[in-house]
C-alpha positions as CSV (number, residue, x, y, z in Angstrom):
1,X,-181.5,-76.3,-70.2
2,X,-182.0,-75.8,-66.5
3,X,-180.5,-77.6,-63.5
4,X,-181.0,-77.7,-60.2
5,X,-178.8,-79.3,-57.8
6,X,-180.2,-80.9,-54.0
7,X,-178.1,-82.5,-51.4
8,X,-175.9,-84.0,-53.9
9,X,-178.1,-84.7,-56.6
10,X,-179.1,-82.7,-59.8
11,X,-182.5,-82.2,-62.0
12,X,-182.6,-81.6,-65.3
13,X,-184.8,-81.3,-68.2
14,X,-184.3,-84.9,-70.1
15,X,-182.8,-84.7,-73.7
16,X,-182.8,-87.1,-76.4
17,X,-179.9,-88.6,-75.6
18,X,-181.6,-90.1,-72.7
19,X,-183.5,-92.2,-74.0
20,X,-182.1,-95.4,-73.0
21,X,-182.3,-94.5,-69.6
22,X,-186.0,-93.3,-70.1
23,X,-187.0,-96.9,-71.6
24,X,-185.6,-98.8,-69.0
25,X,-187.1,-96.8,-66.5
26,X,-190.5,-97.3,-68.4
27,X,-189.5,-101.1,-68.0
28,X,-188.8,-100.8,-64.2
29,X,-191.9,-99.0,-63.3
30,X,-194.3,-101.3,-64.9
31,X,-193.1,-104.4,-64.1
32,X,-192.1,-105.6,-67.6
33,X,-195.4,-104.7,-69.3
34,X,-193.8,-102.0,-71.3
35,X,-192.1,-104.3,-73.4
36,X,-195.4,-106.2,-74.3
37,X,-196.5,-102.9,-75.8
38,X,-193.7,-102.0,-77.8
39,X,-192.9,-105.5,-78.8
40,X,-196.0,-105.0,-81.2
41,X,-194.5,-102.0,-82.5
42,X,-191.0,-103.5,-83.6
43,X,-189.6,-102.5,-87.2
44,X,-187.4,-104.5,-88.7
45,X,-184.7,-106.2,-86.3
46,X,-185.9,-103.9,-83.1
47,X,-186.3,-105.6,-80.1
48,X,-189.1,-104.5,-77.6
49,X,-186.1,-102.2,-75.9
50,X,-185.2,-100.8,-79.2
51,X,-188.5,-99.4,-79.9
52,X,-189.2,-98.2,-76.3
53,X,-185.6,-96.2,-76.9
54,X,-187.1,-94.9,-80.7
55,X,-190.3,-93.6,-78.7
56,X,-188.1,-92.0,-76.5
57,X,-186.1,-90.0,-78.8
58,X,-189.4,-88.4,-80.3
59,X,-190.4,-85.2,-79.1
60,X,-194.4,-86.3,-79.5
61,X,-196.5,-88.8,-77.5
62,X,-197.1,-89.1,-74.0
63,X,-193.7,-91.2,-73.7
64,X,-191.1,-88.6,-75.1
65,X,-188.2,-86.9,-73.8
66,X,-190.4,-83.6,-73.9
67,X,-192.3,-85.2,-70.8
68,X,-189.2,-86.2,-68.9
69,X,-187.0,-85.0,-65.8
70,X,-184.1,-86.9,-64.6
71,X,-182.3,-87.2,-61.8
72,X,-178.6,-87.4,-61.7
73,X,-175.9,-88.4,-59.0
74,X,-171.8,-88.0,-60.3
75,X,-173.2,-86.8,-63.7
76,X,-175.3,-90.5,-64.2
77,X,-178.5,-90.5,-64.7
78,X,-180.2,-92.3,-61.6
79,X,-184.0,-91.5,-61.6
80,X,-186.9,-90.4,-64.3
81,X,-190.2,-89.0,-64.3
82,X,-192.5,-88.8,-67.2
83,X,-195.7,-86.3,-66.7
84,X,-198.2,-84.4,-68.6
85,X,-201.4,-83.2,-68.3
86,X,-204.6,-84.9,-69.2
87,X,-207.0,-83.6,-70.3
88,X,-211.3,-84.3,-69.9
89,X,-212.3,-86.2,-73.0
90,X,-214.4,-89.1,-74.8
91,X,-214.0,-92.7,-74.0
92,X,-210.3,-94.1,-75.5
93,X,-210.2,-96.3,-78.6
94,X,-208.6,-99.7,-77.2
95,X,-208.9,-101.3,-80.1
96,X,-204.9,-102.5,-81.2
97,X,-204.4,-102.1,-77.1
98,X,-203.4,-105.4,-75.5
99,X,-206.0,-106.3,-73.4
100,X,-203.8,-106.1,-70.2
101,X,-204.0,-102.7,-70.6
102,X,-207.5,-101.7,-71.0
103,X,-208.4,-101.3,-67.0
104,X,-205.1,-98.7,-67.2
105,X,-206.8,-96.6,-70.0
106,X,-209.9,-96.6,-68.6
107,X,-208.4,-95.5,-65.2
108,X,-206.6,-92.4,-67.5
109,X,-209.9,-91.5,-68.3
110,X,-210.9,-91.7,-64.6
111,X,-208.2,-89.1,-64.1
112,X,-208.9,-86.3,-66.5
113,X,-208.8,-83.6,-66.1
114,X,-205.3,-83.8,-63.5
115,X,-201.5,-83.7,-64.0
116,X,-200.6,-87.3,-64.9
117,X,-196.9,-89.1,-63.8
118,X,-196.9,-92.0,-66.8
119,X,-193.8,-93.3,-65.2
120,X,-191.3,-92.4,-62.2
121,X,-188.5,-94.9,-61.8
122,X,-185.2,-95.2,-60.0
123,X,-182.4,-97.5,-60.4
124,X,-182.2,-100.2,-57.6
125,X,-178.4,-98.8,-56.4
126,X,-180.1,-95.3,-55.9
127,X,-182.7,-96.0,-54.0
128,X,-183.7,-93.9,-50.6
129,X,-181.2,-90.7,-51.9
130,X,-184.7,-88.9,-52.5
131,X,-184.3,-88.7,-56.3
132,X,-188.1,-89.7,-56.5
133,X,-189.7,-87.4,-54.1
134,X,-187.7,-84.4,-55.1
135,X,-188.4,-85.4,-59.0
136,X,-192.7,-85.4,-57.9
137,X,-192.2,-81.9,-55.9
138,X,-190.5,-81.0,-59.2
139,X,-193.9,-82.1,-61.5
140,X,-196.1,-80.8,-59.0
141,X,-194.7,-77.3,-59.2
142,X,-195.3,-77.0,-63.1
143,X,-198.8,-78.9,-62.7
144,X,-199.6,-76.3,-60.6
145,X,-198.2,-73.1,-62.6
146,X,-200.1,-74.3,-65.0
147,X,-203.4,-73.7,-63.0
148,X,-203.9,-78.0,-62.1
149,X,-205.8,-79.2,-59.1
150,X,-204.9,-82.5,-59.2
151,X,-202.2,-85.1,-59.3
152,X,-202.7,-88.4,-60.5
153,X,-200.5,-91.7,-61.0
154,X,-201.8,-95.2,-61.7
155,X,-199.9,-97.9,-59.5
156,X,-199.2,-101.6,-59.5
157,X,-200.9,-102.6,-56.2
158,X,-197.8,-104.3,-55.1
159,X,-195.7,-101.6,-56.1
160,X,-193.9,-100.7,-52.5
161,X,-193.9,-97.0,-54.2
162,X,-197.7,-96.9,-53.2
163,X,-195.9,-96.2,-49.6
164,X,-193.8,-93.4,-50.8
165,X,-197.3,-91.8,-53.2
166,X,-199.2,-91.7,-49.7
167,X,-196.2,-90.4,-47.7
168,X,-196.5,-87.7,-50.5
169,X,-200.0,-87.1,-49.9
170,X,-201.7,-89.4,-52.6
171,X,-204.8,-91.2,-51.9
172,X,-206.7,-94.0,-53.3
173,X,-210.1,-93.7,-55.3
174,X,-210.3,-96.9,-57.6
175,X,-208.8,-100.1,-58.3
176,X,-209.2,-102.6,-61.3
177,X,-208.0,-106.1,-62.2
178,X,-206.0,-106.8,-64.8
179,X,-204.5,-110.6,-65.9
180,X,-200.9,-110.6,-65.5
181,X,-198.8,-111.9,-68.8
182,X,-197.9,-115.1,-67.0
183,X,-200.5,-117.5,-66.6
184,X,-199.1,-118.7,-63.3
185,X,-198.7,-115.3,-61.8
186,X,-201.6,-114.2,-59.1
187,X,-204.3,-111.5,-60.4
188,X,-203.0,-108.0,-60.3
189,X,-205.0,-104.6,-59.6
190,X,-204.2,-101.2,-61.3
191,X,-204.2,-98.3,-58.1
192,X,-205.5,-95.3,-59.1
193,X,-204.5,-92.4,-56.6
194,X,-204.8,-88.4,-56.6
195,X,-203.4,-85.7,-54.9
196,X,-205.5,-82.7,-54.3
197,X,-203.4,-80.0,-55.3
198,X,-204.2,-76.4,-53.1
């Protein structure tokens, strides 16, 4: 396992054991709508969490350890990034998808071929220590080791992260509703932004 250590904080591979952290930072990042996905994927007593945690631990699938960096401060975990690559490919079977997420899958489509963050996340007491920015730099390398020329991340439109993506060199090329899970809450938009990697 390598680490790497940064005005006070340290980067390291993620390993099973995080996996709590890693599902609540899947839970911070999109706003909630995490847990509508895995609540359809319960077994037994699980609870959404539970099975965000289970996905976690597994070493395949887009949301695994495998994919994973953290971020620590004192030896506690404070930030996590989840990447891989996507790949060109056919149109996505949605069917079993919530609806809510069909504009998202269709935007990873949009995307391919590119190095993909699924999730980047940082607790709210550890925000502005640079965990986030040094965690992307950190992706960006590998993506491009691995011969990449693009970046991509999907955001929540009022995500204030959208800030810290363009700051980071991250641009806008498409946008799509999607109905929030509350009938009272405004319409949101999916972001789609790349980064041009040289």
């Amino acid at each position: 396992m390598t680490m790497h250590h940064t005005e006070g904080l340290a980067f390291r591979a993620a390993q099973p054991d995080d996996a709590d952290h890693l599902a609540n930072f899947a839970v911070l990042a999109s706003n909630g709508l995490a847990e509508i996905t895995w609540d359809d994927l319960r077994e037994g007593d699980e609870t959404a969490l539970d099975v965000g945690r289970r996905r976690a631990r597994q070493s395949t699938g887009g949301f695994s350890y495998r994919n994973a960096d953290v971020a620590l401060r004192a030896g506690a975990v404070i930030s996590a990034i989840v990447s891989y690559a996507i790949e060109q490919s056919g149109p996505m079977d949605t069917s079993g998808v919530p609806e809510i997420f069909h504009p998202l899958i269709e935007m990873e489509e949009q995307a391919a071929p590119s190095w993909y963050v699924n999730i980047l996340a940082t607790y709210p007491d550890a925000r502005g220590l640079g965990a986030a920015s040094a965690l992307m730099a950190g992706v960006e390398t590998r993506a491009k080791k691995q011969g990449h020329t693009r970046m991509s991340i999907i955001v929540d439109a009022v995500n204030p992260a959208m800030k810290l993506y363009e700051h980071l060199g991250y641009a806008e090329v498409s946008r799509a509703a999607f109905a929030r899970p509350r009938p009272d809450d405004p319409e949101g938009f999916w972001v789609l932004m790349i980064k041009k990697l040289h």
